[in-house]
C-alpha positions as CSV (number, residue, x, y, z in Angstrom):
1,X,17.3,2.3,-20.5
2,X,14.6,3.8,-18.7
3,X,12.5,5.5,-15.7
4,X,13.9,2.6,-13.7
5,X,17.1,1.8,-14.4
6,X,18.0,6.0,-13.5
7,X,16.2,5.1,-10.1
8,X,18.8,2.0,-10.0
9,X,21.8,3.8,-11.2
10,X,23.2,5.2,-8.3
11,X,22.1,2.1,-6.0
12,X,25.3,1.4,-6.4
13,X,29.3,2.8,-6.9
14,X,32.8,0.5,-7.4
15,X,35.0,1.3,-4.9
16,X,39.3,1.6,-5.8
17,X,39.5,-2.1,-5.0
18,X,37.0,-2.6,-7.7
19,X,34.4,-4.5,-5.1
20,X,30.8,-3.0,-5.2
21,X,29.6,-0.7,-2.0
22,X,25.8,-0.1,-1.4
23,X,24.9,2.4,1.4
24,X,21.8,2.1,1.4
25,X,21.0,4.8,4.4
26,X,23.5,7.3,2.9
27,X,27.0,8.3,2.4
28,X,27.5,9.2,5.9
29,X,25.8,5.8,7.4
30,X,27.9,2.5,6.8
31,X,28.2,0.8,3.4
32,X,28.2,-3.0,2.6
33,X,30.8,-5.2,0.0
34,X,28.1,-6.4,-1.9
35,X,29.0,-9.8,-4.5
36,X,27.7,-9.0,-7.7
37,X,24.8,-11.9,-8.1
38,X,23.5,-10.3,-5.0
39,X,23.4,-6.5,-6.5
40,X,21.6,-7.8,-9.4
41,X,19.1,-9.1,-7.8
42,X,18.3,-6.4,-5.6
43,X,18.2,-4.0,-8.7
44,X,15.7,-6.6,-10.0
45,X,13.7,-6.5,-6.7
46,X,14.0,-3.0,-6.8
47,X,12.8,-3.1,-10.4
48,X,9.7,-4.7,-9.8
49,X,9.3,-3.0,-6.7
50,X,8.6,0.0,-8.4
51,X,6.5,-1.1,-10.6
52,X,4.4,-2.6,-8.0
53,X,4.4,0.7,-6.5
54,X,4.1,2.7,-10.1
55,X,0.4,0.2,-9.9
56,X,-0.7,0.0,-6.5
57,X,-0.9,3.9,-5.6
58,X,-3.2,4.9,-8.7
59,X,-5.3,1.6,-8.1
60,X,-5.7,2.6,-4.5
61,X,-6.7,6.2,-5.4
62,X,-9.6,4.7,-8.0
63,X,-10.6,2.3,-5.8
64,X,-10.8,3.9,-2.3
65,X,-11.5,6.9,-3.9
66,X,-9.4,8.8,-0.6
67,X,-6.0,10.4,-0.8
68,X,-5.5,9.5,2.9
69,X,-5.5,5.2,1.8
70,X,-3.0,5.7,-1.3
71,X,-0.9,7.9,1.1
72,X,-1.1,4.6,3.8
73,X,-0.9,2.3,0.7
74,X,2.6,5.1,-0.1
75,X,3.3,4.7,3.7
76,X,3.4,0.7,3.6
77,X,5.1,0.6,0.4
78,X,8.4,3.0,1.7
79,X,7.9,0.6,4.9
80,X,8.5,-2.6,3.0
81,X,11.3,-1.4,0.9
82,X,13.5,-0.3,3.6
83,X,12.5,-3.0,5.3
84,X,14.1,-5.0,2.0
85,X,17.2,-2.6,2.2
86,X,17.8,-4.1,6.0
87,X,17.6,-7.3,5.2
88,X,19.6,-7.5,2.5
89,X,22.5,-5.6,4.6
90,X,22.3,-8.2,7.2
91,X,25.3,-10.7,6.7
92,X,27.2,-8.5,4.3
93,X,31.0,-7.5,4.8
94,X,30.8,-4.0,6.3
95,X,33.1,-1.1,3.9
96,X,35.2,1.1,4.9
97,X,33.2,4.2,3.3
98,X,30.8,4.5,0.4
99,X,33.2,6.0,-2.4
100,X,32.7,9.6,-2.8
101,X,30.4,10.8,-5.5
102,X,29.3,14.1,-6.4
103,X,25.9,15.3,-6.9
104,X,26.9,16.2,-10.7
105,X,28.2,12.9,-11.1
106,X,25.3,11.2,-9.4
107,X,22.6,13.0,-11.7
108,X,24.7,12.3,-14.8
109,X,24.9,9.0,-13.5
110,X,21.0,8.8,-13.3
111,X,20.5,10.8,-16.6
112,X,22.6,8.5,-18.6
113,X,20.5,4.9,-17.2
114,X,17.6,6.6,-18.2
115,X,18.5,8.2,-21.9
116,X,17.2,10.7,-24.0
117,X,14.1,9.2,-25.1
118,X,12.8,8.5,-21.2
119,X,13.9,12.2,-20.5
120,X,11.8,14.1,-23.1
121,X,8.9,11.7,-22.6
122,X,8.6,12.6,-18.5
123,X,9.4,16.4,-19.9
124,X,6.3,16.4,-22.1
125,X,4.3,14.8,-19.6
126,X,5.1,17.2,-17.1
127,X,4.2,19.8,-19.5
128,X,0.9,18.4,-20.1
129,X,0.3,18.0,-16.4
130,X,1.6,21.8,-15.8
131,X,-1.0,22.8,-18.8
132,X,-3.9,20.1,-17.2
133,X,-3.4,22.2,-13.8
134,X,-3.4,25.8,-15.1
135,X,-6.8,24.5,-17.0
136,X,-7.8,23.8,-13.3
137,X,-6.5,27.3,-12.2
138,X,-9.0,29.0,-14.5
139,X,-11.7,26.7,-15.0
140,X,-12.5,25.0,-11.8
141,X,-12.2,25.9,-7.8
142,X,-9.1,27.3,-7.2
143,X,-7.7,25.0,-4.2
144,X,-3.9,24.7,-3.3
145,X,-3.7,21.3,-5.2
146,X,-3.8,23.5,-8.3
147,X,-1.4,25.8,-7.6
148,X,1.0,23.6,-6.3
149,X,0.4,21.3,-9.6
150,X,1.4,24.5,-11.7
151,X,4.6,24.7,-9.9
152,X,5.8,21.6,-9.0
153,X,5.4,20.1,-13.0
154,X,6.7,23.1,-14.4
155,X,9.7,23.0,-12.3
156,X,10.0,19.1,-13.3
157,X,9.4,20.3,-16.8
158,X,12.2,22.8,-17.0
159,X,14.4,19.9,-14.8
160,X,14.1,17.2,-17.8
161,X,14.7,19.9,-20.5
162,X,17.6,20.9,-18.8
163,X,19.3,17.2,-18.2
164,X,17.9,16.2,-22.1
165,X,19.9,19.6,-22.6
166,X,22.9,18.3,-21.2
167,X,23.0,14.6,-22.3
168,X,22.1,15.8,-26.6
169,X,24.8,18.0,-25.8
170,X,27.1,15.6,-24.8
171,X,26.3,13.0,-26.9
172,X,27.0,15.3,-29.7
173,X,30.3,16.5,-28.1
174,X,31.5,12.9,-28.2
């Protein structure tokens, strides 16, 4: 349980029949039968992927030293992963839909993959990050990278409390 298998969790859903769809371009686009074997590796290459990614766009930044080559490095990276997502479609048994999921049941889908644990660890690291940038906001050059820091982690802060909220709860409930 972790970061990446929440990422994985919703990749995806069992149909009635009980065969695995992936939509990989949404709900609304066309969804695949997908054999098992073949899912699992995909969540693997998806797995590593990620952490490829997780590597690749800090390294880029300390290296290059330039925010526009880790966005191309970003760029490339989104490129070859849809890229991936096409070729592993090609040859598979088209679905009639992608079985219906709601957003509630995707994100406690997600939450549950990536347990407690994961959630309170990316909470308190947003917090840190939302306490690193208001240290910017008072001690350094106020820019817009600042501010939006300050907003954007302590709205991902107060996101993870409220799904580690939800899952103790639950946990406890059951």
């Amino acid at each position: 349980m972790g970061y990446l298998d929440a990422i994985g969790a919703n990749s995806f859903q069992t149909n009635p029949r009980g065969e695995l769809v992936f939509a990989p371009w949404g709900r609304r686009r066309q969804a695949y039968l997908v054999p098992r074997d073949q899912a699992d590796a995909f969540l693997r290459f998806q797995r590593r992927y990620y952490v490829l990614m997780f590597i690749a766009l800090p390294l880029s930044l300390l290296v290059f030293r330039s925010i526009p080559v880790m966005l191309g490095v970003g760029i490339a990276w989104m490129a070859g992963f849809y890229l991936k997502r096409w070729r592993f479609t090609r040859g598979l048994e088209l679905a009639a839909a992608a079985p219906p999921v709601s957003h509630a049941e995707a994100v406690d889908r997600a939450a549950t993959a990536m347990g407690t644990r994961t959630i309170a660890t990316v909470g308190i690291l947003s917090a840190l990050m939302t306490a690193g940038s208001i240290w910017l906001l008072i001690n350094a050059p106020r820019t817009i990278w600042a501010w939006f820091g300050v907003v954007y982690f302590a709205a991902v802060t107060l996101l993870y409390a409220k799904r580690w909220w939800q899952l103790r709860h639950r946990r406890a409930a059951t």
